[in-house]
C-alpha positions in Angstrom: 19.8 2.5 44.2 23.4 2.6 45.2 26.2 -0.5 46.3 28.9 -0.3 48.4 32.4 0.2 46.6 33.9 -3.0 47.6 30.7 -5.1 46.4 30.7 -3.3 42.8 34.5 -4.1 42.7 34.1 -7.7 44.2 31.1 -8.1 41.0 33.7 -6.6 38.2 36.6 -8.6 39.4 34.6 -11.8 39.3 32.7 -11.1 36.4 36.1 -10.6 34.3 37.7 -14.0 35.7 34.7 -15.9 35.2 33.8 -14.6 31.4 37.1 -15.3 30.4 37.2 -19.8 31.4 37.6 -21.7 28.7 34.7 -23.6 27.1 34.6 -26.9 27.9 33.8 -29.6 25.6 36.3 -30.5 22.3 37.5 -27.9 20.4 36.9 -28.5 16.3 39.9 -29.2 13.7 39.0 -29.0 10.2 39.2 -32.3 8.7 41.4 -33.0 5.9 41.0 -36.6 4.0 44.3 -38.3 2.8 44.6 -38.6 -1.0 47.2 -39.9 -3.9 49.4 -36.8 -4.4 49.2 -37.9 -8.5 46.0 -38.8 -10.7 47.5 -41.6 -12.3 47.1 -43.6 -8.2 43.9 -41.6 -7.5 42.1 -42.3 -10.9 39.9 -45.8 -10.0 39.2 -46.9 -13.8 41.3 -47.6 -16.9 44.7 -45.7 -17.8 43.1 -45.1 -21.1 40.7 -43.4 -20.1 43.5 -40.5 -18.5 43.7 -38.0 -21.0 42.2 -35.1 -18.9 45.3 -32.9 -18.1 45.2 -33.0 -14.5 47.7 -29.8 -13.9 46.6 -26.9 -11.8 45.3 -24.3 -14.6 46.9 -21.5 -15.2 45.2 -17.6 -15.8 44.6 -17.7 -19.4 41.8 -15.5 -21.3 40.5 -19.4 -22.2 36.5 -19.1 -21.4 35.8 -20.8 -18.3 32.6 -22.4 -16.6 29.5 -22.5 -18.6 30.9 -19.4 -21.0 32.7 -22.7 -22.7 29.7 -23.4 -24.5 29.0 -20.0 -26.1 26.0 -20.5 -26.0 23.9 -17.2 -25.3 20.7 -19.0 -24.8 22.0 -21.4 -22.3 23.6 -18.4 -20.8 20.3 -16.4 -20.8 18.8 -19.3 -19.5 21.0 -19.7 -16.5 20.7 -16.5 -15.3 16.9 -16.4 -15.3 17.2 -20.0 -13.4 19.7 -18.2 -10.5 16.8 -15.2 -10.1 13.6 -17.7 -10.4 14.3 -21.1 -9.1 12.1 -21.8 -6.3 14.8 -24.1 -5.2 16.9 -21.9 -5.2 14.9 -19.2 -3.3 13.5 -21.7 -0.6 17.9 -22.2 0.1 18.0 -19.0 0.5 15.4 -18.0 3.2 17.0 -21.0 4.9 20.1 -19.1 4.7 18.1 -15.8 5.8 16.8 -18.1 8.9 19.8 -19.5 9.5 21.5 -15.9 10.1 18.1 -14.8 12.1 18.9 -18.2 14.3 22.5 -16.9 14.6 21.4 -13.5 16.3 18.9 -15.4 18.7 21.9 -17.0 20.3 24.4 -14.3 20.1 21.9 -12.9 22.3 22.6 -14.9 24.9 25.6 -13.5 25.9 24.2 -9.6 26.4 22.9 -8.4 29.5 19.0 -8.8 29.6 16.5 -6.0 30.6 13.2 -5.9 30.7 10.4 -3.7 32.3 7.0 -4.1 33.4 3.6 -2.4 34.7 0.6 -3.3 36.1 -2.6 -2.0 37.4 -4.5 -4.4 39.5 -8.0 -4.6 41.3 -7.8 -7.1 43.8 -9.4 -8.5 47.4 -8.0 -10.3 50.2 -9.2 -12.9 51.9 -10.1 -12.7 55.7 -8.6 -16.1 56.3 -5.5 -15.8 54.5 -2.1 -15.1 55.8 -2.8 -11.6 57.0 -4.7 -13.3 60.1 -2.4 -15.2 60.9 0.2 -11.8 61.9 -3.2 -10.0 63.7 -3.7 -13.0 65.9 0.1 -12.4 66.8 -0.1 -9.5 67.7 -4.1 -9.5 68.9 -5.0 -6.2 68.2 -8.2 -4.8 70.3 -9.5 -3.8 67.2 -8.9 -7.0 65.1 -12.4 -7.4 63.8 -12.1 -4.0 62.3 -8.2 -4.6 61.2 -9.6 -7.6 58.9 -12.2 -5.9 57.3 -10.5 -3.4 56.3 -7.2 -5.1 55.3 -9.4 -7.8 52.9 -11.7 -4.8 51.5 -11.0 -4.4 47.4 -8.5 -2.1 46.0 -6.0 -1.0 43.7 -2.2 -1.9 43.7 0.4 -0.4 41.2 3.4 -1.9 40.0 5.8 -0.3 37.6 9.9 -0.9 36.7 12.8 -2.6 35.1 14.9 -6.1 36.0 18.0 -6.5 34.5 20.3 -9.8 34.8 23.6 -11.2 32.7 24.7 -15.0 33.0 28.7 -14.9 33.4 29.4 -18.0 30.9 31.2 -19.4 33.7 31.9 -23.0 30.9 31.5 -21.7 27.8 27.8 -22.6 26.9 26.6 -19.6 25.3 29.9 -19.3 23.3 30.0 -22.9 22.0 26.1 -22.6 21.2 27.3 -19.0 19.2 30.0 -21.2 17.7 27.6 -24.2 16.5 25.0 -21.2 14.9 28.0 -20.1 13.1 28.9 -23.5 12.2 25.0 -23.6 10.8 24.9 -20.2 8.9 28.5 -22.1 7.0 26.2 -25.3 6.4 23.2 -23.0 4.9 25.6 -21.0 2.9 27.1 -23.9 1.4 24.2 -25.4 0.8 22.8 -22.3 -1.0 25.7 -22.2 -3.1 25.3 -26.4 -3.7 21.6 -25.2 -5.1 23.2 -22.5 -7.1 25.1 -25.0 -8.7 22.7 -27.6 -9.2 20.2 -25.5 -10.8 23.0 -24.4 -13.4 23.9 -27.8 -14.0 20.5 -29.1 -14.3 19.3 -26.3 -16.7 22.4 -27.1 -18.9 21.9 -30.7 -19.1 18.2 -30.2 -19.9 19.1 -27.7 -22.3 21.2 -30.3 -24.1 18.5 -32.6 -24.1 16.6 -30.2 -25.8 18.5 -29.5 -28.4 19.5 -32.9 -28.9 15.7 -33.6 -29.4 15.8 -31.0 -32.2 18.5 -32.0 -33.9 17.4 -35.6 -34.2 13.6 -34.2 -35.4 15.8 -32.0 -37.9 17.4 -35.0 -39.1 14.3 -37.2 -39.2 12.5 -34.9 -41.2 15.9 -34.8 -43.9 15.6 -38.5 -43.6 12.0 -38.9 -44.4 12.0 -35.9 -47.1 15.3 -38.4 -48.7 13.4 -41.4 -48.2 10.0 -39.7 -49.7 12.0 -38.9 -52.5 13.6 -42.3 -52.9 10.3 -44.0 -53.1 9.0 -41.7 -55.5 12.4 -42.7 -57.8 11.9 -46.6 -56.9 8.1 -46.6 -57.7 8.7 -43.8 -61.3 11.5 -47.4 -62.1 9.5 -49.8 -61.3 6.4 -48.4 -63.2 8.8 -48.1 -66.1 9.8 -51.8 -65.5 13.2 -50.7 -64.4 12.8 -52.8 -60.8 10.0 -54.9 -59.1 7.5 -54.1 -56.7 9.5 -55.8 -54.1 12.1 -52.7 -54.0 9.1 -50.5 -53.8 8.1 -52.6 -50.7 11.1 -52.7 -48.9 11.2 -48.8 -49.5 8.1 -47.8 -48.6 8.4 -49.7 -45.4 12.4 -48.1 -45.0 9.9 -44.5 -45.2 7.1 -45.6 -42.4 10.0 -46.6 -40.1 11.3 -43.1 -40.5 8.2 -41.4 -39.6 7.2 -43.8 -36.6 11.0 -42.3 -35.0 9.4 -38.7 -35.1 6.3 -38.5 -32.9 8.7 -40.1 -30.0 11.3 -37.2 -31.0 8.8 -34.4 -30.3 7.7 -36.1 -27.2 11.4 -35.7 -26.2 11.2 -32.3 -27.1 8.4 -31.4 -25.2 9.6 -33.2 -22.1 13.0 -31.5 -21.7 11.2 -27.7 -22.9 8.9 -28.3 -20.0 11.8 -29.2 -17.6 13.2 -26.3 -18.7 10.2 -24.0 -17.5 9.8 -25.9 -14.4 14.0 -24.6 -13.5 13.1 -21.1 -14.0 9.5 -20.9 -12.6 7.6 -20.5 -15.4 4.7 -22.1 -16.9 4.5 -25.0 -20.0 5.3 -23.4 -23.3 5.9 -19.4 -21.4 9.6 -19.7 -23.4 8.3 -21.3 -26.7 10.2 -18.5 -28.6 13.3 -18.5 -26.5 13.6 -22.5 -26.9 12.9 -22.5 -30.7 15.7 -24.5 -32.8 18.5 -21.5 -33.6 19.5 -21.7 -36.8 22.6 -22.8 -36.6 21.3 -26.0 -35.2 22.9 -28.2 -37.0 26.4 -26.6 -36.9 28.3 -28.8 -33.4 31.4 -26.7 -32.5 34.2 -28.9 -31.2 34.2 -29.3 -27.4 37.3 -28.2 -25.4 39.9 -30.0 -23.8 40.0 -29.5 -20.2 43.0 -28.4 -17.7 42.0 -29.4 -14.3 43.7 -29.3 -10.7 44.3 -32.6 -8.7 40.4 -34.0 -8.4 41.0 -35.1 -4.9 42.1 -31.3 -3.8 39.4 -29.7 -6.3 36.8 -32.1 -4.7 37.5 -30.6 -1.0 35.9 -27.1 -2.3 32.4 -29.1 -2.9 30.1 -27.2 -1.5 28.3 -30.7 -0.5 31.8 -31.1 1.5 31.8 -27.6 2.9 28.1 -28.0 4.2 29.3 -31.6 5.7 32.3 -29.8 7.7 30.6 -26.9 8.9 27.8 -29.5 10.4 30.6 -31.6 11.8 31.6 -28.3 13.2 28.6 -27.6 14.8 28.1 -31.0 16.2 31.3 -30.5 17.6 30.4 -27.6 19.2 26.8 -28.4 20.4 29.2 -31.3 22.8 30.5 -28.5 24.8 26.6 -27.1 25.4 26.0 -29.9 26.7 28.9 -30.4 28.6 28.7 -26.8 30.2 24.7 -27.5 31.2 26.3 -30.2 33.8 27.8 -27.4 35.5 26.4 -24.5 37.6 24.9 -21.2 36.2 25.8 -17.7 37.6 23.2 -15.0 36.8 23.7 -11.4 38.3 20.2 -10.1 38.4 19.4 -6.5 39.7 15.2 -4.9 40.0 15.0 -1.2 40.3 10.7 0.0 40.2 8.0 1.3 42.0 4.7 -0.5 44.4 1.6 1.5 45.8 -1.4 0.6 46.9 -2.2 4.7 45.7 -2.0 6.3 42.6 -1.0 9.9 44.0 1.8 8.2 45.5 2.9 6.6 43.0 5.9 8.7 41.6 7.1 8.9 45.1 10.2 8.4 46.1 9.6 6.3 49.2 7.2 3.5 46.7 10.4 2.6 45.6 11.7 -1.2 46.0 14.7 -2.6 44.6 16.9 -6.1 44.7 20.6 -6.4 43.4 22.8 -10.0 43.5 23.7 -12.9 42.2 22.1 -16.3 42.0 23.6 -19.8 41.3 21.5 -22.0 39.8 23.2 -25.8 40.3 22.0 -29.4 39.0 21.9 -32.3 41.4 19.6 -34.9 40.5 17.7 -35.2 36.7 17.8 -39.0 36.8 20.5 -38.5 34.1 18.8 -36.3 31.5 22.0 -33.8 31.4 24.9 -36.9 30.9 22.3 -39.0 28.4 22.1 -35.3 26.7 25.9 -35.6 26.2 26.5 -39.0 25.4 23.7 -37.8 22.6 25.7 -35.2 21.5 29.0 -37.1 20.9 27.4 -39.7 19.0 25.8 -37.0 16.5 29.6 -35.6 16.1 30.8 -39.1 15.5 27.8 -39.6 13.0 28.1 -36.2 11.4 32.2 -36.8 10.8 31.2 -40.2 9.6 28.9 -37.8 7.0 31.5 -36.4 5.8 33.7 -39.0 5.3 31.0 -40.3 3.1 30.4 -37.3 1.3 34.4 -36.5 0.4 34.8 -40.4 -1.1 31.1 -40.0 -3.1 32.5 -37.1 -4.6 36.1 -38.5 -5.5 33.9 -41.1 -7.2 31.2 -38.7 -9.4 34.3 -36.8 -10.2 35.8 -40.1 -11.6 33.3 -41.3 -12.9 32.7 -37.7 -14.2 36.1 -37.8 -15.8 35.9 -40.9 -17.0 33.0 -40.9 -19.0 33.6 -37.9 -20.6 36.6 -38.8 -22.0 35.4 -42.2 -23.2 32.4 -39.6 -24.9 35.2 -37.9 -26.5 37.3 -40.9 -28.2 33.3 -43.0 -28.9 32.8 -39.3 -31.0 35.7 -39.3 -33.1 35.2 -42.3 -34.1 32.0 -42.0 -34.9 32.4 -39.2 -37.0 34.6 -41.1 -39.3 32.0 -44.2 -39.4 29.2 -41.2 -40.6 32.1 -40.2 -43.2 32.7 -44.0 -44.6 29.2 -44.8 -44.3 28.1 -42.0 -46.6 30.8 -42.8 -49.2 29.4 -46.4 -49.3 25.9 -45.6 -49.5 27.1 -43.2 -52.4 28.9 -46.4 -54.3 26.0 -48.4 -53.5 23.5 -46.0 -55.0 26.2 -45.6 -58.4 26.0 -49.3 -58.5 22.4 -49.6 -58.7 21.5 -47.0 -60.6 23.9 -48.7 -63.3 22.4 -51.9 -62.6 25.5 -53.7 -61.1 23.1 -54.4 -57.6 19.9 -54.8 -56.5 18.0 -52.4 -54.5 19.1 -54.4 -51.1 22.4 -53.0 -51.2 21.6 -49.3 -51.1 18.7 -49.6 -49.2 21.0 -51.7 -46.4 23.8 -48.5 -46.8 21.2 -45.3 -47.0 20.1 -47.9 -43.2 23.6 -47.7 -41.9 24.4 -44.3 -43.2 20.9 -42.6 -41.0 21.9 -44.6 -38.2 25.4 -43.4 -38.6 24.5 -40.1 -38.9 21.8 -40.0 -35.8 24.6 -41.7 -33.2 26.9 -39.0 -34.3 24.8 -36.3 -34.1 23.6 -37.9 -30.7 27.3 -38.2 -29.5 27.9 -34.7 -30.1 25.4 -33.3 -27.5 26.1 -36.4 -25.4 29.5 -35.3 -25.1 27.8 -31.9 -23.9 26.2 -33.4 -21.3 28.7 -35.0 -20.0 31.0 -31.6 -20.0 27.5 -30.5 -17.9 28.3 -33.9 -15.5 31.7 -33.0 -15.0 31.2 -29.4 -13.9 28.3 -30.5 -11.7 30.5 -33.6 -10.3 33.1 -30.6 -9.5 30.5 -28.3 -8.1 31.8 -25.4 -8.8 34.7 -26.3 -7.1 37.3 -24.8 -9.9 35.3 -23.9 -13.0 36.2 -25.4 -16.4 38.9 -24.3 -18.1 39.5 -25.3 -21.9 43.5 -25.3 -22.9 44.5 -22.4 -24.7 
């Protein structure tokens, strides 16, 4: 197959001009939302409640993320949730198909070859168009001519088509650019899963032991009140008191134990969340999830050195995902702009046709084609302008998205913030009520032992002391969880730092 000079030059010459148009359609400019360049105008509740230091962190050896806890079981935990999750995997083939769908538009833009054979059997009729040309022409012999032009046999087909759309507008290279635009949103979303799981492990983990440590302390409380009764009922037998204490003890000791069966539900509840995170069955980590013994022991929390919320809040993966879609809204405009114009294809054949198989590799059953063909749309009954109008009002919805997803995470950083710091000042204070509370039920107990009181009075203290001690115990890993709600709120954004 062979082309004159000037037409191979004429088709290199246009091909290069016409591959290099610019897309049509908008071009995308990252958004970038206008905050308060100081916390103290960008935090929405009390001043009180700003004592998070708000300064960009500096590189310390300070433990940052989830190491803050030092906790090895939480950490052995997350990293069994990251390689087990079935969240977590399903965002990750969507990543996987999100790359795959990548590649099958990239395609687009290559030149396109395919071959073909065939082997065929086939009649024609006596009628068809064949008699038409012999009753042109009027052969002598017609009769014989149809006969044997419509008696059965083979054909043979065999060769290769090649053809390359010169992306005259841009189409293919705007569809490219809204793939890549997807394979951002799945990759932010995968990493918004990572994060999620992490966080939600943690916070159920805390809930755990939380759970233990109240049935801990139930069980001390009902041991001390068991114990109690025994001493009220040994006085009372010796005509040291009245039934009445005994009473109003045994019925301090039943309210004990009705707390614990509702404890060990809570325990079960967040062990079994815990299993569901990393794909395993009820009870598969029993022995992983057992109360360590240093159970009891709460380690002070950290302070936290954060950046600016508002800029920290802009590397959201939720925010990422809601760009890169806006992106590829963006993009998907100029598809649809560019299908309103005309399509140039450069198509070429190259194979082989005979009617006999020893012929078949000969040179003269060659046929071949070579040119280009415009394809150009002139009436749809507006499909192609409805299809754009459809496409800018999905950009204008998707940037609305994202507006809405940059001010919901301001506020659950806020909020975040806020409540954590409120947990932090409701715990201190607490531990000093657990402090005076347990000096006054130890007066109270002096007083009645030396007979200065009756039994209400320590029995009202020992009441305030057990709740005292249960609301601070239940403020310590309260104050956990909401560490575990700011880092979530964040996203992983910065990671926690503590100050050095």
């Amino acid at each position: 197959m062979k082309t004159s000079p000037r037409l191979s030059a004429a088709l290199a010459v246009s091909a290069a001009l016409l591959a290099g148009c610019a897309a049509v359609g908008p071009d995308f400019a990252a958004q970038t939302p206008e905050s308060p360049a100081d916390f103290a105008a960008w935090h929405g509740g009390s001043a009180e409640l700003v004592d998070v230091e708000r300064i960009a962190p500096a590189a310390s050896a300070a433990p940052r993320g989830w190491a803050m806890f030092g906790d090895a079981a939480l950490d052995a935990l997350l990293e069994r949730a990251l390689a087990a999750n079935p969240d977590l995997q399903t965002a990750a083939l969507r990543f996987a198909q999100s790359r795959a769908q990548r590649g099958i538009v990239d395609a687009q833009q290559g030149l396109q070859v395919n071959a073909s054979a065939a082997a065929t059997r086939l009649r024609a009729s006596e009628s068809g168009e064949t008699s038409r040309m012999l009753d042109a022409i009027n052969p002598p012999n017609r009769a014989d001519l149809v006969k044997f032009l419509s008696e059965p046999h083979n054909f043979y087909q065999a060769g290769f088509d090649a053809a390359w759309e010169i992306d005259l507008w841009g189409r293919v290279r705007r569809a490219i650019e809204a793939a890549d635009a997807d394979v951002e949103a799945a990759r932010a979303m995968l990493a918004q899963v990572q994060w999620n799981v992490q966080a939600e492990t943690a916070r159920r983990y805390f809930e755990l032991r939380l759970a233990q440590r109240q049935i801990a302390i139930a069980r001390e409380d009902i041991a001390a009140a068991e114990e109690t009764l025994r001493l009220v009922q040994a006085r009372a037998d010796g005509g040291l008191t009245t039934d009445l204490d005994v009473a109003r003890q045994a019925a301090q000791t039943a309210e004990l134990r009705a707390r614990l069966p509702q404890l060990l539900a809570q325990e079960a509840h967040a062990s079994n969340q815990i299993t569901l995170l990393v794909g395993e069955r009820p009870g598969a980590l029993q022995a992983e999830l057992a109360p360590p013994p240093d159970l009891m022991t709460i380690g002070a929390l950290p302070d936290l050195a954060l950046g600016l919320p508002s800029e920290l809040a802009l590397r959201r993966p939720d925010i990422q995902m809601a760009q890169a879609r806006l992106h590829a809204a963006t993009a998907n405009i100029g598809v649809a702009v560019a299908d309103l114009y005309p399509r140039l294809v450069i198509g070429a054949g190259f194979g082989w046709q005979t009617v006999n198989g020893g012929s078949f590799s000969d040179w003269g059953s060659r046929q071949w084609s070579i040119g280009p063909s415009l394809q150009l749309p002139i009436f749809d009954h507006g499909r192609r302008r409805a299809t754009v109008t459809l496409r800018e009002l999905q950009q204008q919805e998707a940037a609305i998205a994202w507006q809405q997803t940059v001010l919901k995470a301001w506020h659950e950083i806020d909020d975040a913030l806020s409540a954590y710091t409120a947990e932090r000042r409701r715990h201190a204070e607490l531990a000093l009520r657990e402090q005076s509370s347990r000096d006054a039920l130890q007066l109270a107990q002096a007083r009645y032992e030396r007979g200065l009181t009756d039994f209400l009075v320590p029995l009202d203290a020992e009441r305030t002391w057990l709740q005292a001690r249960r609301d601070y115990s239940e403020s310590a890993s309260r104050l956990a969880l909401a560490l575990v709600a700011v880092s979530k709120a964040l996203g992983g954004a910065g990671e926690l730092e503590t100050k050095p």
